[in-house]
N, C-alpha and C positions, 0 to 999 in steps of 0.2 A: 334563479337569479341569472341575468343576462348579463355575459363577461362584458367588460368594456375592452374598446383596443389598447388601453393600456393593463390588461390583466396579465398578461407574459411580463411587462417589464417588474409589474406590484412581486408576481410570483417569484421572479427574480431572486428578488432581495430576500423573500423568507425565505427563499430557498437557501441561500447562500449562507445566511447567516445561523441558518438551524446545522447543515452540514459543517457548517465550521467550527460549529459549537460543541457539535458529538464528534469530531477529529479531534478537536482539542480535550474532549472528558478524554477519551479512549488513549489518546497517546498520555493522559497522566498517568493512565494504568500500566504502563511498564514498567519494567524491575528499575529503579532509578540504581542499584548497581552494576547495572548494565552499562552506562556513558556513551549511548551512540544515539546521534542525531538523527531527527526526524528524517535527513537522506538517505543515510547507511540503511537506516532501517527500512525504507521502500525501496530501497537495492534488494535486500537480503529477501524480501517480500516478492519481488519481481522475478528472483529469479527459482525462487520456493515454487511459485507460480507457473512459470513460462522455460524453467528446467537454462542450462549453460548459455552462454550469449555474447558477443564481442563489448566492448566499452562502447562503441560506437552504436550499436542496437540498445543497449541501456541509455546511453544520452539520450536516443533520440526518445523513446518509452518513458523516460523520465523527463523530458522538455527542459535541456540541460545541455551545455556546450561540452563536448567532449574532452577537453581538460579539464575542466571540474569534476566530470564524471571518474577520471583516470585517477584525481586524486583521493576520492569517495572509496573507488577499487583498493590501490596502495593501500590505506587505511585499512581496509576490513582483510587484505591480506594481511599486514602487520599481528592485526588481535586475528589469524589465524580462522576466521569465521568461513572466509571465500578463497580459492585457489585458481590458477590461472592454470591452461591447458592447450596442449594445439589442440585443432579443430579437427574431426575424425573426419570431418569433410571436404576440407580444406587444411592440406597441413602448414599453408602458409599463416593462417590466421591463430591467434590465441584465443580461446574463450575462455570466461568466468562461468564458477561455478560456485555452489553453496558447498563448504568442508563439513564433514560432521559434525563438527563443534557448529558451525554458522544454521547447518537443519537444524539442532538441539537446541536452538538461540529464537529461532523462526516458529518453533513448534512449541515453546515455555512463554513467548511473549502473546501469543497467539490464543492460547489456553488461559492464561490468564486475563488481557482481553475480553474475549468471546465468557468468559464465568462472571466477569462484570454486567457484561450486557445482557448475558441472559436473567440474571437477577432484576435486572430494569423489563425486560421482552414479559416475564413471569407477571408483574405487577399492570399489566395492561390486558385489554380483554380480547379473547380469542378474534373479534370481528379487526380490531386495531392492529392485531401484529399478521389479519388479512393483508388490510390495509399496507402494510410495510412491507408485507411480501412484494407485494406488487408493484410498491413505490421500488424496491431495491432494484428490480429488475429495470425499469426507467432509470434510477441513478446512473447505474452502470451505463446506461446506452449513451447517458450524454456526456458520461466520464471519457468514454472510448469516442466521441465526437471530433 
């Protein structure tokens, strides 16, 4: 089949709306006793990930004004999940971090998650969850775009 120039735009849209679709199954899969919003919770992710960081390197990672972000931090400091720190590099600056409680939060939503989806990955055929291998490494590229 020969792409037409509008196949990046058609791809576009399934693309968009299938990712949006498995964001939205997967965030139902979290502990609904938990009470933290889809930001806190790519905070707690971010920093699980990418390890201590200023409010100002989260805003910008998260594409996010830095008072909003400042109030994101307060918040997950409050439920004790992230703690605030000078910076061993800079002792002017404070960074965030994940508290124990907030790793034990990152690694139980996480697991639970990931047992969902491997449950859906198990019922697809070895050539298909190829396939997504190699689709995941492409999302990613154009996530970090």
């Amino acid at each position: 089949m020969t792409p037409t120039p509008d196949a990046p735009a058609e791809l576009s849209a399934v693309l968009r709306i299938a990712v949006a679709r498995l964001a939205r199954r997967l965030r139902s899969e979290r502990d609904p006793e938990l009470d933290l919003g889809v930001g806190a919770l790519s905070v707690l992710g971010l920093l699980h990930r990418d390890g201590p960081q200023t409010v100002g390197s989260l805003a910008e990672s998260e594409r996010v004004k830095p008072p909003s972000m400042t109030r994101t931090v307060g918040c997950l400091v409050d439920r004790g999940l992230v703690e605030r720190a000078r910076s061993a590099e800079d002792g002017r600056q404070v960074v965030v971090g994940l508290s124990e409680e907030g790793l034990a939060t990152v690694e139980a939503q996480r697991t639970r998650r990931n047992a969902w989806l491997s449950v859906q990955l198990a019922d697809l055929t070895a050539a298909e969850r190829d396939v997504l291998r190699e689709a995941a490494v492409l999302l990613r590229r154009l996530a970090d775009a």
